[in-house]
C-alpha positions in Angstrom: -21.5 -19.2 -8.0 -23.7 -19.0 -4.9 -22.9 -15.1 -4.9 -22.5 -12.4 -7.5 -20.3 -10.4 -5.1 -18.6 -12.0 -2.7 -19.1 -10.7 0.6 -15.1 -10.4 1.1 -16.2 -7.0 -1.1 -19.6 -6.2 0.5 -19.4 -2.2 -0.3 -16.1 -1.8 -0.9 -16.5 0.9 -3.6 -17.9 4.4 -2.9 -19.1 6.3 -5.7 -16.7 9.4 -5.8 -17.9 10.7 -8.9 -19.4 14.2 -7.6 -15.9 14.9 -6.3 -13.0 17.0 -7.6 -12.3 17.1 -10.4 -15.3 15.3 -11.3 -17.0 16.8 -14.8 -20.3 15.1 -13.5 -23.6 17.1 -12.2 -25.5 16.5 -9.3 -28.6 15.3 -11.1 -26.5 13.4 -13.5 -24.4 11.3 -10.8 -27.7 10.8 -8.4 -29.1 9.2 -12.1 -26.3 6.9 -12.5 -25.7 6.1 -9.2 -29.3 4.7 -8.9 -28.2 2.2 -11.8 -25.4 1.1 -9.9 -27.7 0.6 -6.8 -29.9 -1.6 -9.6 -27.4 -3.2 -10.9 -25.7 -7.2 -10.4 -22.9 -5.9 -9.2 -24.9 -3.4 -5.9 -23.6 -5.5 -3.2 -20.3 -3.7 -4.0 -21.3 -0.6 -4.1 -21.1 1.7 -0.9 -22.6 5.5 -0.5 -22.5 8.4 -3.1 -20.2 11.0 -1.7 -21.3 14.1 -1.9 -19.5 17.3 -1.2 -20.6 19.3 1.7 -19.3 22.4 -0.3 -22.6 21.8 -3.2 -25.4 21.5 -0.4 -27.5 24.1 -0.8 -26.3 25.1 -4.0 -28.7 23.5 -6.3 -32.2 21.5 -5.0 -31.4 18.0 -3.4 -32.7 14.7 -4.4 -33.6 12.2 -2.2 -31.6 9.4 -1.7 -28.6 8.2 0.6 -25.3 9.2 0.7 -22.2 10.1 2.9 -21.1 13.4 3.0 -17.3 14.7 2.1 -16.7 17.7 5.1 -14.8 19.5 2.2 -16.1 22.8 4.7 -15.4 24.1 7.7 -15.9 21.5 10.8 -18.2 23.9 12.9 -20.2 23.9 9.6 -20.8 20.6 9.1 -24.1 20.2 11.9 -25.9 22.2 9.7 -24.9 20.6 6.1 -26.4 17.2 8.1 -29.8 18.9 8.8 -29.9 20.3 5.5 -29.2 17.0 3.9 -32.0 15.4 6.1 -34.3 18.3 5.9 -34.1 17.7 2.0 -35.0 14.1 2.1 -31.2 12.6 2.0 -29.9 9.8 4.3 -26.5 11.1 5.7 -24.8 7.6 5.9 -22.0 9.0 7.2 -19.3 11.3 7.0 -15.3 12.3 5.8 -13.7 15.2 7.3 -9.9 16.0 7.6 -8.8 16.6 10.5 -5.4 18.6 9.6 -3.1 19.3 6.9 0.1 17.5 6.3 2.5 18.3 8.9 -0.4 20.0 11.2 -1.1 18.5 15.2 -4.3 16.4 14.4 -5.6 16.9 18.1 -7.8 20.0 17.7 -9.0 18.8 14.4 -10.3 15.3 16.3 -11.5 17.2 18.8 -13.6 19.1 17.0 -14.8 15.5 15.1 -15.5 13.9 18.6 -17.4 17.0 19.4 -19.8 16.5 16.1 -19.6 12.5 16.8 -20.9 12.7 20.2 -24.4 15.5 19.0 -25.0 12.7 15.9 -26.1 10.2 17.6 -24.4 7.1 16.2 -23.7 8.8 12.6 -20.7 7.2 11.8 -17.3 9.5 11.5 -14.4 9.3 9.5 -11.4 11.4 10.1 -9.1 11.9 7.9 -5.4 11.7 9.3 -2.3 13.1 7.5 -0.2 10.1 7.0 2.8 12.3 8.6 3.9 13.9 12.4 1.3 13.2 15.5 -0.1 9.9 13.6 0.1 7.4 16.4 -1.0 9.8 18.9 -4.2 10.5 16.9 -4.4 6.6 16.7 -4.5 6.3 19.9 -7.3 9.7 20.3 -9.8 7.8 18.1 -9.5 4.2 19.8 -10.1 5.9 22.8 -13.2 7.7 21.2 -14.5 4.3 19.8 -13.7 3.2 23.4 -16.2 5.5 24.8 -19.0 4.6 22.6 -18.8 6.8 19.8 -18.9 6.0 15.8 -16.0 7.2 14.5 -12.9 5.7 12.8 -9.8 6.9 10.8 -9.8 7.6 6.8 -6.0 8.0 5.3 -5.0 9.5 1.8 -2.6 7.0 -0.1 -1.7 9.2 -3.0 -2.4 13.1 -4.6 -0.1 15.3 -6.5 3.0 14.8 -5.3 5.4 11.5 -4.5 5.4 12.5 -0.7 1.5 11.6 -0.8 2.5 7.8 -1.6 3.4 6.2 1.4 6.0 2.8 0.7 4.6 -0.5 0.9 5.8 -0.5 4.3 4.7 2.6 5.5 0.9 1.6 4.8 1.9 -2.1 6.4 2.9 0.1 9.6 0.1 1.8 9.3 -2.7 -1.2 8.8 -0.8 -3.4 11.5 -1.4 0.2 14.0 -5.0 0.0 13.3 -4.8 -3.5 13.7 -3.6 -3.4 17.1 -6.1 -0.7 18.0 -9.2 -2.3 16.8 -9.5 0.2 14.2 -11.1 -0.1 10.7 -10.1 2.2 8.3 -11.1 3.8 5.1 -8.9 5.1 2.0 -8.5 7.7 -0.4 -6.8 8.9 -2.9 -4.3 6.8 -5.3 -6.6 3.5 -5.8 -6.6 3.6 -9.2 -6.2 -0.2 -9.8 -6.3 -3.5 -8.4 -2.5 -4.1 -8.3 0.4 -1.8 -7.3 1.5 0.0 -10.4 3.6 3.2 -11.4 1.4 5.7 -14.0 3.4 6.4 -17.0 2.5 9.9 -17.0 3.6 11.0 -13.6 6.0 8.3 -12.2 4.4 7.8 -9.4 3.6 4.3 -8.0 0.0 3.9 -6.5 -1.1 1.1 -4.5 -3.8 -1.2 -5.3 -6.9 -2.0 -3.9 -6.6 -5.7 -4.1 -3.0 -5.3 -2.3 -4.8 -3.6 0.4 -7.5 -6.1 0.7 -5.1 -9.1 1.1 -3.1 -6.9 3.0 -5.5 -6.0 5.7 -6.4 -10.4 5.9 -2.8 -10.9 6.4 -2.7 -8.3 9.2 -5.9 -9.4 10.8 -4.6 -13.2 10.9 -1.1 -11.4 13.3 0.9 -10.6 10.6 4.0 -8.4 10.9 5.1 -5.5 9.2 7.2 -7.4 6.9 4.7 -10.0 6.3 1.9 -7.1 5.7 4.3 -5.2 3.4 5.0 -7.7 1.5 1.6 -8.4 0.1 1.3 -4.6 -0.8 4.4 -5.1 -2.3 3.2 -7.0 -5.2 3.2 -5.7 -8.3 1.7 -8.7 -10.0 -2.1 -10.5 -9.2 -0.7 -13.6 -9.1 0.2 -13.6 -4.8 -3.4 -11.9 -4.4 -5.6 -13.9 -6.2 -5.3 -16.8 -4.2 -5.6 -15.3 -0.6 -8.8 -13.3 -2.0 -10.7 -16.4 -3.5 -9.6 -18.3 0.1 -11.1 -15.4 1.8 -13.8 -14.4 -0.3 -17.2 -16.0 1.8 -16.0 -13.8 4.6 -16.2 -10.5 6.0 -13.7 -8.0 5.1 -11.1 -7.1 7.9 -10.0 -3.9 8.7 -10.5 -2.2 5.4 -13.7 -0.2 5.0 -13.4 1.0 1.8 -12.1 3.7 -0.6 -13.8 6.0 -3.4 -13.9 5.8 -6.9 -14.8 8.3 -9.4 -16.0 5.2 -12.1 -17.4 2.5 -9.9 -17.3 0.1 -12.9 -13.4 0.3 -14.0 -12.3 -1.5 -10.4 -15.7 -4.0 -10.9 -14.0 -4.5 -14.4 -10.5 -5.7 -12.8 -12.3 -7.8 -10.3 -14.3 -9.5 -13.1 -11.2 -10.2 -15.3 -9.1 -11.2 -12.3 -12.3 -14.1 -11.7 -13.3 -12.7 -8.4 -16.6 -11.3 -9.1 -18.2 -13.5 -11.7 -19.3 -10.7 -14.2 -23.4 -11.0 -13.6 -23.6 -14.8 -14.2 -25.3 -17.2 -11.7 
């Protein structure tokens, strides 16, 4: 193979492993995220998140990262010059902008207010997948419109079956990006490749892979229907086949999502023969 990682995956994977309820030290995660960045399989890997609520607490290694606004927005100015003061590259950053059920307005308001003192630092604000939706949507094209770095980030999953949007749902919701120019990131729920339902709690995430083909499907004018279908599939069989035709290309759409074990969805892609496993 011409390329280890395909570039239809080109940072697809953040490295989530500082954050909640991660066991893992600063020092420890900064260590093996630098093998990562060493590693065959780097041209997957995205930024190291790193919780806005630990700067300060403990000395700061240099090295890049994006930073998780798990604080106070009107705090987060200063957790960015502390990160750069410290040596760190602030790749960009995640902040919710409301709760579930909350107007997302004053919470993008306050992100557009950050975006446009950042000087090109790209923003990601999280949207509850629930009431005011479309009209925040709209907000953030219009902010992207204007010049500024900033696009939406939506949970697909958490503690309770309310968190998991249908296949559909999430079709609606690629297909509104879609028509807004809009790349996205996800969080939350991405535990495998393919849609699944965890023994232990019932509930049904989606997969990554599902997402990816989704998200080509949607940027070649897909519908709903068409969109949903794809994340639909519960088997790799329909998604193997659009992601090898894709794979030399970029990725629409979707930006990426975290993972607390980088390796584990490197380990699907390997055995699913999209990534070749380290061999030229």
């Amino acid at each position: 193979m011409a390329t280890m990682v395909p570039p239809l995956y080109a940072g697809l994977i953040d490295d989530a492993s500082l954050l909640p309820p991660s066991p893992i030290g600063l020092a420890d995660a900064v260590a093996k995220h630098h093998e990562h960045a060493a590693s065959w399989y780097r041209n997957l890997l995205g930024s190291l998140l790193v919780p806005a609520s630990i700067v300060g607490t403990e000395p700061m290694p240099r090295l890049t990262a994006g930073l998780i606004g798990d604080v106070p927005a009107a705090v987060l100015p200063v957790t960015v010059d502390k990160l750069r003061a410290a040596g760190v590259q602030v790749l960009h950053v995640e902040a919710a902008v409301a709760r579930r059920g909350e107007d997302p307005q004053p919470g993008l308001a306050a992100l557009r207010s950050l975006a446009e003192t950042q000087a090109g630092l790209p923003l990601y604000a999280e949207i509850p997948l629930s009431w005011g939706l479309l009209g925040a949507l709209d907000t953030v094209a219009e902010a992207r419109g204007s010049g500024l770095a900033i696009a939406p980030k939506f949970r697909v999953g958490g503690l309770a079956a309310e968190l998991f949007p249908t296949p559909v749902e999430l079709a609606a919701v690629i297909c509104a990006c879609r028509d807004r120019g809009l790349p996205f990131k996800l969080a939350a729920g991405l535990r495998h490749a393919t849609r699944h339902t965890d023994p232990e709690t019932g509930f049904t995430h989606h997969g990554f892979l599902n997402v990816l083909v989704a998200t080509v499907v949607a940027a070649q004018g897909g519908e709903v229907a068409e969109v949903a279908e794809s994340l639909a599939a519960t088997h790799p069989v329909p998604l193997v086949e659009p992601a090898r035709t894709h794979r030399d290309g970029p990725r629409p759409l979707f930006l990426g999502f975290g993972a607390a074990n980088v390796v584990e969805p490197l380990t699907e892609l390997v055995r699913l023969g999209l990534i070749n496993g380290g061999y030229e």
